[in-house]
C-alpha positions as CSV (number, residue, x, y, z in Angstrom):
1,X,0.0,0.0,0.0
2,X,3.0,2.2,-0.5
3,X,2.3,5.8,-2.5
4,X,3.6,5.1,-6.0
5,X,3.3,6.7,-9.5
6,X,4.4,3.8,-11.7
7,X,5.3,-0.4,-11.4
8,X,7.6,-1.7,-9.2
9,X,10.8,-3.0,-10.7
10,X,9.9,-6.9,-9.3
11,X,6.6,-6.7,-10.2
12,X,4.7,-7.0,-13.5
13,X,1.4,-5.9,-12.6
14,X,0.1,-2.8,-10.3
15,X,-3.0,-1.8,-9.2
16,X,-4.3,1.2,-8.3
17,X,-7.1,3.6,-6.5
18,X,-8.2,6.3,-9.2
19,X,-10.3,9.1,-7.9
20,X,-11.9,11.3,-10.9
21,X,-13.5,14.7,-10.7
22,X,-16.9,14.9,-9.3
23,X,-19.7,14.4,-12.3
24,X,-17.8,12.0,-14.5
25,X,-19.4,9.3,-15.4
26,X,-18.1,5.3,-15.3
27,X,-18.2,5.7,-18.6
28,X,-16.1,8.8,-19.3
29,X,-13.9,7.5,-16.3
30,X,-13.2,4.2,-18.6
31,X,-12.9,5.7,-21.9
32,X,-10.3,8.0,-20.1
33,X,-8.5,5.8,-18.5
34,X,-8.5,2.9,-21.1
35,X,-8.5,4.3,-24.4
36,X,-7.6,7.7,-24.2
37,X,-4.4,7.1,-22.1
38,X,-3.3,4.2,-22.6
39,X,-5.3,2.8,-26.2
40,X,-6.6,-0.6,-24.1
41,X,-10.3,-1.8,-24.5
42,X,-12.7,0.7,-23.3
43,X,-16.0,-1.6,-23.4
44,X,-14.5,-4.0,-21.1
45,X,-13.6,-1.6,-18.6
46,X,-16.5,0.3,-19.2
47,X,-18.5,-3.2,-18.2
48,X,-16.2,-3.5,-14.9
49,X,-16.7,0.4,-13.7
50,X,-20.5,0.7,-14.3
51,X,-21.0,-3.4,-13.5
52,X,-18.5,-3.9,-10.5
53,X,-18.2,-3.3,-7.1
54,X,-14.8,-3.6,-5.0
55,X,-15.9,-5.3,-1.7
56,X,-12.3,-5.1,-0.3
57,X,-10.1,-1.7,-0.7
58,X,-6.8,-3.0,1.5
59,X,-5.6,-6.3,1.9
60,X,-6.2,-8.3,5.3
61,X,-3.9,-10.2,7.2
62,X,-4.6,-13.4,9.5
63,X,-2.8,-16.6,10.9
64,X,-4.7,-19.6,11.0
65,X,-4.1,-23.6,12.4
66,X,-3.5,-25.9,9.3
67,X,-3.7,-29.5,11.0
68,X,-2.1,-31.4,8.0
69,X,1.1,-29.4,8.5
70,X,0.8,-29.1,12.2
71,X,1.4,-25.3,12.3
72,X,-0.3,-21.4,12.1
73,X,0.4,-20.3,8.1
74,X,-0.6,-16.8,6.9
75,X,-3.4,-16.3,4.4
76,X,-5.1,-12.9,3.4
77,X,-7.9,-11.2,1.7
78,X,-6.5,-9.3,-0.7
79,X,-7.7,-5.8,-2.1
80,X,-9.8,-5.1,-5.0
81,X,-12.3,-8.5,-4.6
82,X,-14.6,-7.6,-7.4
83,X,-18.7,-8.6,-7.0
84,X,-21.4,-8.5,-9.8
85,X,-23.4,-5.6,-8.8
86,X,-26.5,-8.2,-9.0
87,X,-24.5,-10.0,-6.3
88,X,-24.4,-7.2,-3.9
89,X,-27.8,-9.0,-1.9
90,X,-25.5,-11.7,-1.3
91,X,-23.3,-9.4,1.1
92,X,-25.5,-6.0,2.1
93,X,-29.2,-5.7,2.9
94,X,-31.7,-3.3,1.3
95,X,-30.4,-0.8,3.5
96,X,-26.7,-1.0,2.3
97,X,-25.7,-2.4,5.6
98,X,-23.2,-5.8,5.4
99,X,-26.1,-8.4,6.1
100,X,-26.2,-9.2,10.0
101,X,-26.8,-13.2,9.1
102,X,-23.7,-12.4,7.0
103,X,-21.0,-15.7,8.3
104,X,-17.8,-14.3,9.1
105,X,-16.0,-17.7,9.0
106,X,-17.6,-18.8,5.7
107,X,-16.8,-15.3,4.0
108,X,-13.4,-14.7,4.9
109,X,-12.2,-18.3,3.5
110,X,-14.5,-17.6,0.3
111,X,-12.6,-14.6,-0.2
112,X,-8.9,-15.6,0.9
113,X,-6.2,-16.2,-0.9
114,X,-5.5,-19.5,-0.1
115,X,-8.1,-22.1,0.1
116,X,-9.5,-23.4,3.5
117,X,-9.3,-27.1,3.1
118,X,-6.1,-27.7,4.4
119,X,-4.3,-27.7,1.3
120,X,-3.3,-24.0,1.0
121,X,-3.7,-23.8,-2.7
122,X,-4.8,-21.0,-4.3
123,X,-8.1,-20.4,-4.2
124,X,-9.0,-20.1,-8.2
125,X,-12.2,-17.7,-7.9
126,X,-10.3,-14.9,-5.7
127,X,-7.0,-15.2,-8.0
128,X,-8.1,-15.3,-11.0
129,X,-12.0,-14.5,-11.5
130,X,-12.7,-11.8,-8.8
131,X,-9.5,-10.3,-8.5
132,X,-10.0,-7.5,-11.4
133,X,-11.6,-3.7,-11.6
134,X,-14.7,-2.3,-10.1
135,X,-15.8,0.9,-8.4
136,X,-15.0,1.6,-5.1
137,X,-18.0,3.0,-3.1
138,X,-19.6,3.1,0.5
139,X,-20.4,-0.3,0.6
140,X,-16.4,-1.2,-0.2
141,X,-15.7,0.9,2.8
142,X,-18.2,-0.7,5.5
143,X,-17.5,-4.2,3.8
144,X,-13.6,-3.7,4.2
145,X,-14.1,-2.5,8.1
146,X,-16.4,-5.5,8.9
147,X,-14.5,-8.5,7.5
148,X,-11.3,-6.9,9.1
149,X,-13.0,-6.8,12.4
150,X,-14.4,-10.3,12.1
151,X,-10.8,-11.8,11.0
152,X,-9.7,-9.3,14.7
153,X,-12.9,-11.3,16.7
154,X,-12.0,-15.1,15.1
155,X,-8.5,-15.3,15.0
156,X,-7.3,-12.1,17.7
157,X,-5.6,-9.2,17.0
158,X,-2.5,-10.6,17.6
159,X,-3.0,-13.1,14.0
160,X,-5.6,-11.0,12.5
161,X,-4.5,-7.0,11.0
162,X,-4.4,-5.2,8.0
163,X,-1.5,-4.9,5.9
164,X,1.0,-2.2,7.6
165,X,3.8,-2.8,5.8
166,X,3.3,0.7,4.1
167,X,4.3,4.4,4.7
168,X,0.6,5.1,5.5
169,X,-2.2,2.8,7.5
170,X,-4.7,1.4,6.5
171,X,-7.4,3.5,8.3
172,X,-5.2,6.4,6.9
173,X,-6.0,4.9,3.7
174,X,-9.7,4.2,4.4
175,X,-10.5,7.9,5.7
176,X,-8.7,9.1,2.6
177,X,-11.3,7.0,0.6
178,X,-14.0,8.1,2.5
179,X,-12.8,11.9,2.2
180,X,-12.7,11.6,-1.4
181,X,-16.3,10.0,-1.9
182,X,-17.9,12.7,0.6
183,X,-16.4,15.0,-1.4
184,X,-18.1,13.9,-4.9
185,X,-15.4,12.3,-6.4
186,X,-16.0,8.7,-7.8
187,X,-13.1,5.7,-7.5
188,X,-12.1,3.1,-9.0
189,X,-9.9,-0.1,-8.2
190,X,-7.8,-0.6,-11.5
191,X,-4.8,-3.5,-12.4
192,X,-2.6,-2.7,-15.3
193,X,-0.1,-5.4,-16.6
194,X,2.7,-4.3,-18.8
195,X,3.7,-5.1,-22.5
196,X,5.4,-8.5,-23.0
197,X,2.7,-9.8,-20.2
198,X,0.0,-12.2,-21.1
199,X,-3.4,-10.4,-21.0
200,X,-5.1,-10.9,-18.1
201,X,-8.8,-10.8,-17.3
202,X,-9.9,-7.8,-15.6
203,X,-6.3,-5.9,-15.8
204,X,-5.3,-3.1,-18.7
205,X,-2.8,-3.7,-20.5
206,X,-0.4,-1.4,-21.1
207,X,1.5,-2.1,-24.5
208,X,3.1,1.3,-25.6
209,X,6.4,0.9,-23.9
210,X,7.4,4.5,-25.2
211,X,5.2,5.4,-22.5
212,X,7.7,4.7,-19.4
213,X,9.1,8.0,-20.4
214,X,6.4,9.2,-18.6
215,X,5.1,7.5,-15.4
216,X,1.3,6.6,-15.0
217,X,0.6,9.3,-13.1
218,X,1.9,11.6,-16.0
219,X,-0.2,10.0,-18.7
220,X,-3.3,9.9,-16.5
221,X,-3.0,14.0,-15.8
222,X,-1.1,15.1,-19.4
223,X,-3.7,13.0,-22.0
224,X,-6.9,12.9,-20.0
225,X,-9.4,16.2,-19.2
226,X,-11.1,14.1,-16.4
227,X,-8.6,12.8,-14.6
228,X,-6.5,16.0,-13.6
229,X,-7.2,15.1,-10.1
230,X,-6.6,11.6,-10.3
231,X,-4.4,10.2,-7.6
232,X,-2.5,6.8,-7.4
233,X,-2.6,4.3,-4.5
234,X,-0.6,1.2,-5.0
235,X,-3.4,-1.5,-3.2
């Protein structure tokens, strides 16, 4: 969760939060951000922006007993869990409250990284189906506080946190979300993947490598008109 403008040099993907001026639309947000900038597929994330809610904005940490290796091993929710907006019902009521016959245990090891059957494989669905872009909203803000605090109440918080290994908390992070959406502005959780990747679902991919003359932040500000405000989170 470290403040950065551009990829890593270990890494070959980054994601990050995008805030956009107040009155643009998930459409003129996409278009921006896809084809303007960087030339990628604007319908597809157009369909993830207006379609796709983030239910988890920072990662979450917790230690858990594995009895076929006899010892605690980490696993973690990461950030940017996508949902179907027709699958919202699943997680909130009708008042946008997380649902109180929501099960913690059940929900965290649907949405971990590794799987909870003892094998600590990856689990496929969070990897590699809802791991991808959506809009981040209230309901990604009450969702990421309550399955933190539930991971806190089942495992303690001495094996249950949020990821600090960054130059800013988490809750610093959270308030500056919330700060942003009280203040009209719309975000979104986006992946790009640079050129020489293979495409992956739900990331954009970034071929023009004459571009890393200028950093992302650069070609978000320089060749969009509504994303002059835009600022980068790495999640």
């Amino acid at each position: 969760m470290k403040t950065r403008l551009d990829f890593v040099s270990n890494s070959s993907s980054s994601s990050y939060i995008v805030a956009v001026m107040a009155g643009c639309t998930d459409k003129d947000a996409a278009r921006d951000i896809a084809e303007k900038v960087f030339g990628d597929g604007f319908e597809e994330v157009k369909d993830f922006f207006e379609n796709k809610t983030v239910l988890t904005a920072v990662e979450v940490q917790y230690s858990d007993w594995y009895e076929k290796t006899q010892e605690y091993l980490t696993n973690f929710i990461p950030p940017g869990i996508c949902v179907n907006d027709d699958e919202l019902s699943m997680f909130f009521d009708k008042d946008g409250e997380v649902r109180a016959d929501l099960d913690p245990i059940e929900t965290i090891a649907k949405l971990s990284w590794y799987c909870d059957d003892g094998s600590y494989g990856e689990n496929e669905e969070v990897v590699y189906e809802r791991s991808i872009m959506g809009k981040v909203n209230e309901k990604t803000l009450k969702f990421t506080k309550w399955i933190h605090d539930q991971a806190v109440e089942l495992y303690g918080d001495k094996n249950a946190c949020y990821n600090e290994e960054s130059d800013i908390s988490a809750e610093e992070l959270l308030a500056k979300y919330e700060k942003n959406l009280a203040e009209g502005r719309k975000l979104y959780f986006t992946r790009f993947s640079y050129d020489g990747d293979a495409m992956c679902y739900g990331h954009i991919y970034v071929a023009d490598t004459d571009g890393w003359k200028r950093s992302i932040r650069q070609r978000m500000i320089e060749d969009s008109e509504n994303v002059k405000d835009a600022w980068y989170v790495d999640s």
